[in-house]
C-alpha positions as CSV (number, residue, x, y, z in Angstrom):
1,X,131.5,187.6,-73.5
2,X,129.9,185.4,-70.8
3,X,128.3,182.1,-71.2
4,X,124.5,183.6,-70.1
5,X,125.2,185.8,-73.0
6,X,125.9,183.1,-75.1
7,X,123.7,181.4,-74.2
8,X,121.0,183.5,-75.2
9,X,122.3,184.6,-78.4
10,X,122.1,180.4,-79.2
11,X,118.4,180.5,-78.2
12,X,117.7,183.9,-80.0
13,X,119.1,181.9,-83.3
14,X,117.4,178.8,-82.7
15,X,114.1,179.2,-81.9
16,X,112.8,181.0,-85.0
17,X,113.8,177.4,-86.5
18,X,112.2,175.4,-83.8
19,X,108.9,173.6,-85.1
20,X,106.5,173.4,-82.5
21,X,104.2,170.1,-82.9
22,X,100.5,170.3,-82.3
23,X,98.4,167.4,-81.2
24,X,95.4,166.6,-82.8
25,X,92.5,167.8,-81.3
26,X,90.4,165.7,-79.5
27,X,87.5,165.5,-82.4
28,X,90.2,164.6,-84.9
29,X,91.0,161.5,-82.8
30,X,87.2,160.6,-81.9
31,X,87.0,160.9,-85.7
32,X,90.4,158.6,-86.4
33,X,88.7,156.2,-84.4
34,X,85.2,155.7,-85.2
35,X,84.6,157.0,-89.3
36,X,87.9,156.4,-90.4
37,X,89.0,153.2,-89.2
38,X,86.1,151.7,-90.3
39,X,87.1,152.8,-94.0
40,X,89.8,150.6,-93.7
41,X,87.4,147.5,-94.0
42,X,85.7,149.2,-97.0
43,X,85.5,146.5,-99.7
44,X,86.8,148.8,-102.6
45,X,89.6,150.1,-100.4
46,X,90.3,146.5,-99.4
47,X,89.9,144.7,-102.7
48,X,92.6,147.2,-104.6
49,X,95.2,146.8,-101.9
50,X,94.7,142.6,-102.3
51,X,95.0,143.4,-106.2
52,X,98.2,145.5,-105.4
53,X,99.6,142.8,-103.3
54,X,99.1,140.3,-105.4
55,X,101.2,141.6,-107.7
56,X,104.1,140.4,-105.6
57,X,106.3,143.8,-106.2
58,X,109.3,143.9,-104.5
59,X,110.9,146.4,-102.5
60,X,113.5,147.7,-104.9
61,X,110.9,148.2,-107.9
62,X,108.6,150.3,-105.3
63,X,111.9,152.5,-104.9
64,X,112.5,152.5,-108.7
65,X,109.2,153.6,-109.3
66,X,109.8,156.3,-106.2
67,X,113.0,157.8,-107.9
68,X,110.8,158.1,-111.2
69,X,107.4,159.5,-109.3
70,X,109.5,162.2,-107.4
71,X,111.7,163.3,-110.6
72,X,108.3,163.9,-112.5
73,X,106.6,167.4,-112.6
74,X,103.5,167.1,-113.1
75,X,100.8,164.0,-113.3
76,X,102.1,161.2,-115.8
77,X,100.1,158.5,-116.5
78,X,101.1,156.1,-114.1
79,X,99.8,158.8,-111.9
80,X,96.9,159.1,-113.3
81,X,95.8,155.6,-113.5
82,X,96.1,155.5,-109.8
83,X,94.3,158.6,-109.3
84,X,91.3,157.3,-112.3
85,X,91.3,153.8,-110.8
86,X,88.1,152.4,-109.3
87,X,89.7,152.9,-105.9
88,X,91.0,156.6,-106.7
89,X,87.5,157.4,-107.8
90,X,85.9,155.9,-104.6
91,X,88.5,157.7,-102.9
92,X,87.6,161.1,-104.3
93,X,83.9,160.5,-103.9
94,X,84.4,159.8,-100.1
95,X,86.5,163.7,-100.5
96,X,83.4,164.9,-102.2
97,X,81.6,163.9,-98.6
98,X,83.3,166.3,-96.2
99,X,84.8,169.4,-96.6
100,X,87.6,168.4,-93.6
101,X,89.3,165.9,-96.2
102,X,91.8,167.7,-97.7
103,X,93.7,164.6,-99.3
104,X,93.5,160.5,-99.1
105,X,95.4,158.3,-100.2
106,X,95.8,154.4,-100.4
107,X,99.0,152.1,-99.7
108,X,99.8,148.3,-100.2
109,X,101.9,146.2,-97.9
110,X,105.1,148.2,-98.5
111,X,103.7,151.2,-98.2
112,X,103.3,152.0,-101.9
113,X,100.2,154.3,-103.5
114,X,97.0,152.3,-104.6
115,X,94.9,155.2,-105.0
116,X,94.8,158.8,-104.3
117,X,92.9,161.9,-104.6
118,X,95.8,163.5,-105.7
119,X,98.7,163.6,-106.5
120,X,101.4,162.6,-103.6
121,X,105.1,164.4,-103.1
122,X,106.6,160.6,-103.3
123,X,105.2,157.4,-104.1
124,X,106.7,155.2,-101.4
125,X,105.6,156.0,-98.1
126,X,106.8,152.7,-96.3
127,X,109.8,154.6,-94.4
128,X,107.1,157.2,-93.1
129,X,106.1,157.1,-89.7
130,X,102.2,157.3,-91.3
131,X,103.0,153.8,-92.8
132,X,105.2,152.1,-90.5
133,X,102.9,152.8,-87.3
134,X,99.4,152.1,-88.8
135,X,100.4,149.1,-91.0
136,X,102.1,148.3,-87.5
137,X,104.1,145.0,-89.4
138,X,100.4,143.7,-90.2
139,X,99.0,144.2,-86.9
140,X,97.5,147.4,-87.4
141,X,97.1,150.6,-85.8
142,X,95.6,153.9,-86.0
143,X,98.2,156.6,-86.2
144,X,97.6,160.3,-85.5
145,X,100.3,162.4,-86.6
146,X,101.3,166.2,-85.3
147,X,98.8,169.2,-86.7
148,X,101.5,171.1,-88.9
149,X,100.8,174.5,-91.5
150,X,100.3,173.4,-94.9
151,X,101.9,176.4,-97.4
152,X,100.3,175.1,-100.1
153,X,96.6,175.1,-98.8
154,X,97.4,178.0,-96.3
155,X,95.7,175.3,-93.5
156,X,96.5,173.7,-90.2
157,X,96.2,169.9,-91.4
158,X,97.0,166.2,-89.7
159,X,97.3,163.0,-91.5
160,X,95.8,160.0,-89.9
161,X,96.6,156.7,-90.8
162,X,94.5,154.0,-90.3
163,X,94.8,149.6,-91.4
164,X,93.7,148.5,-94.6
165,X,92.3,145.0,-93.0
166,X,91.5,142.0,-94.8
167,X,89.7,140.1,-91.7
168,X,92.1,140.7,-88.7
169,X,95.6,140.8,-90.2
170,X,96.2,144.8,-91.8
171,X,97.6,143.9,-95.9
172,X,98.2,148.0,-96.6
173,X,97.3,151.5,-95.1
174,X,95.3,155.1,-96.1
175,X,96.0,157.8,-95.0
176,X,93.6,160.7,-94.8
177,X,95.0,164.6,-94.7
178,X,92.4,166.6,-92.6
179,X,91.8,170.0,-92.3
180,X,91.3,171.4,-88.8
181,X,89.6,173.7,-88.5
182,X,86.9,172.0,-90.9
183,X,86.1,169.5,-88.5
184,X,82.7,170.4,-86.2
């Protein structure tokens, strides 16, 4: 067989399993940039991420309590105490406001949840790009991530992540899951 041969059967196996990334559309980033980053300076968002910090967790316990939140089916009550917290109910009631927010969810300074509207795939999301680049080592930055297929809500959907600030210095992170083709 010859190597252009080859060469296309390669490509002919690959491709079906090549993911090809979106970029948000420009209304999702005018949106990242004006409405939510400004949540991250709301003072219910910002007083449960001091609360959570000032618990003085260390890195190891958030992983411990990763392990355990990924091994559980279901919503235990860990879970739900972060989801029925005053933050997770300001959380859902800022949901409630738009149809485009399909999930949101509140981190502390190593990228564990706070709050949440529901119920997240891990707990720990400090070694996710949505965490590392918008709690930016305390600086803070809003991250725009890729527009990918969601199976489970059958919808094209980006997370942005934006600073939890206390003044200028970013103490944690939300990230907000928004359906596309919600957003006018």
């Amino acid at each position: 067989m010859n190597k252009f041969k080859l060469t296309l059967m390669a490509l002919i196996l690959i491709l079906p399993s090549v993911s090809f990334a979106e970029k948000a559309p420009k209304k999702i980033v005018d949106l990242a940039h004006s409405t939510l980053a400004a949540m991250g300076s709301d003072p219910v968002i910002v007083d449960a991420v001091k609360q959570e910090n000032a618990k003085g967790k260390t890195l190891d316990q958030v992983k411990k309590t990763d392990e355990t939140w990924k091994a559980t089916a279901g919503i235990s009550d860990s879970m739900k105490a972060i989801m029925d917290s005053e933050c997770g109910k300001h959380v859902r009631s800022i949901q409630a406001q738009k149809p485009f927010y399909a999930e949101i969810f509140v981190m502390d300074n190593l990228g564990g949840n706070v709050a949440m509207t529901d119920k997240t795939s891990d707990y720990w999301q400090g070694d996710e790009a949505k965490f590392i680049n918008s709690f930016n080592k305390g600086a803070g930055a809003v991250f725009i991530d890729d527009v990918e297929f969601d199976e489970s809500s059958q919808s094209y959907l980006v997370q942005v992540s934006v600073p939890v600030k206390d003044g200028d210095k970013a103490i944690g992170a939300i990230t907000f899951g928004i359906d596309v083709d919600k957003v006018n």
